[in-house]
C-alpha positions as CSV (number, residue, x, y, z in Angstrom):
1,X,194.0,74.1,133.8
2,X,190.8,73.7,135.6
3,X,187.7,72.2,134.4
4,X,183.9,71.7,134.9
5,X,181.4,69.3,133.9
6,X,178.1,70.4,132.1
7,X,175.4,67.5,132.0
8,X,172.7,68.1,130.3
9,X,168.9,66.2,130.7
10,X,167.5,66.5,126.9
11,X,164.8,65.4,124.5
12,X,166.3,62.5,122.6
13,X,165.1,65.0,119.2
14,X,167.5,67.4,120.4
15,X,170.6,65.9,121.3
16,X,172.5,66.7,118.2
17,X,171.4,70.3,118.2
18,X,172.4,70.5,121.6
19,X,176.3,68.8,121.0
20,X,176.1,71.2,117.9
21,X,175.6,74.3,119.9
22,X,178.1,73.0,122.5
23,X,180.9,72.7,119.8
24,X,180.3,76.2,118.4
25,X,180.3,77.5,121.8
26,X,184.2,75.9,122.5
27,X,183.3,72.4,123.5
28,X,186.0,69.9,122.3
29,X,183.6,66.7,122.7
30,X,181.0,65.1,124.6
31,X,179.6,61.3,126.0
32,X,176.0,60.7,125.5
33,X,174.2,58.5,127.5
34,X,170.7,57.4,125.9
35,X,167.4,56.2,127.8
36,X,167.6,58.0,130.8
37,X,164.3,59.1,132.3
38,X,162.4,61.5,134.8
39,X,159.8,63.7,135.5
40,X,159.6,67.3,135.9
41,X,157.5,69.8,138.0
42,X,153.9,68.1,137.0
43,X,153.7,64.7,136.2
44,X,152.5,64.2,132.4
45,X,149.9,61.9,132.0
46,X,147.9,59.8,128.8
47,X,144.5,60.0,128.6
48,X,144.6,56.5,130.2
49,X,146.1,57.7,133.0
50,X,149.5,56.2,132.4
51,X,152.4,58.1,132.9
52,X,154.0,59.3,129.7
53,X,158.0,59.1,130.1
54,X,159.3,60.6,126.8
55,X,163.2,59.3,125.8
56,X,165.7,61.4,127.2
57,X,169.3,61.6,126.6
58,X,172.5,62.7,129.4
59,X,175.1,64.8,127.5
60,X,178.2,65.1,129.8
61,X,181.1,67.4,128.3
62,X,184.4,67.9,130.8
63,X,185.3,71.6,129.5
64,X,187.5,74.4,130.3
65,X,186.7,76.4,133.3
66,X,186.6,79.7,131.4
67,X,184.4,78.5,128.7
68,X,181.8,76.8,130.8
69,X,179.3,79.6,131.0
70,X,178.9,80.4,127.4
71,X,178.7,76.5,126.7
72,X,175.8,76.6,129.3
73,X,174.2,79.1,127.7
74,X,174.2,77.8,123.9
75,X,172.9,74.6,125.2
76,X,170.0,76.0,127.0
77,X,169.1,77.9,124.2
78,X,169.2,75.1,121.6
79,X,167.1,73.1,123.7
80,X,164.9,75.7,124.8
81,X,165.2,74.8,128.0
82,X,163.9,78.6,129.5
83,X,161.3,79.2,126.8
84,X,159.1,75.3,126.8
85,X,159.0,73.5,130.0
86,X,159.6,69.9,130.3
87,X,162.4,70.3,127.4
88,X,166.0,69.6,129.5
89,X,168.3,71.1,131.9
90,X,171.8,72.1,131.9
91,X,173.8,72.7,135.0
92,X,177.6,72.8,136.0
93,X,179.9,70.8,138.8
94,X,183.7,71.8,139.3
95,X,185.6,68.8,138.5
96,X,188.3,68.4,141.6
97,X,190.8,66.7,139.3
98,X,190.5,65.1,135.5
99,X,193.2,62.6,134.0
100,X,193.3,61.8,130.4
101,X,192.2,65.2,128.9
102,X,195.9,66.5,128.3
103,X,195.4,66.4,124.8
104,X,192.4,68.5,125.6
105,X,194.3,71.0,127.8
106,X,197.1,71.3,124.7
107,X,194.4,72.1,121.9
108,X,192.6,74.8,124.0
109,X,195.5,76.6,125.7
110,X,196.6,78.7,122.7
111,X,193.4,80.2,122.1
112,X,192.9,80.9,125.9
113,X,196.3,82.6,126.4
114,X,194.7,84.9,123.6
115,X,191.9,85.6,125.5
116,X,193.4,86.8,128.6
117,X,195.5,89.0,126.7
């Protein structure tokens, strides 16, 4: 079984929509790392000239190869990513090798044998 890792960059106000989508879309779980911060295209500023970091959070989910895509998808649209700018991003890395997701690999592989039927 191969696998990928999505990692999505989203507005701490829409992490749980965005693990929400993820599960309905075939995700089986997902680590969230809180505080992380950046800046986009333009710089957003205060009217004191400060820059304005607003909290971000770092979903990571280690999925099935063949599901990856639609997972993407869900999450982008959740977050809005496409439609508001400044909202997230969501992209995809093969993952050479994974250990400890066997249990992962056992609960999924019924319902993808299905699927390439």
């Amino acid at each position: 079984m191969r696998f990928k890792l999505i990692i999505a960059f989203v507005e701490d106000s829409k992490t749980k929509a965005i693990m929400e989508a993820a599960r309905q879309a075939g995700a089986t779980g997902c680590t969230v790392l809180t505080n992380a911060r950046g800046q986009g295209v333009e710089e957003k500023t205060t009217f004191l000239g400060l820059a304005l970091e607003s909290q971000r959070d770092m979903v990571l989910m280690l999925v099935e190869e063949h599901r990856a895509r639609g997972i993407l998808e869900e999450i982008a649209l959740a977050g809005k990513f496409d439609m508001t700018p400044g909202t997230g991003i969501v992209f995809q890395v093969d993952v050479e090798d994974a250990m400890g997701v066997l249990h992962q690999a056992e609960l999924i592989a019924p319902s993808l044998e299905e699927a390439e039927l």
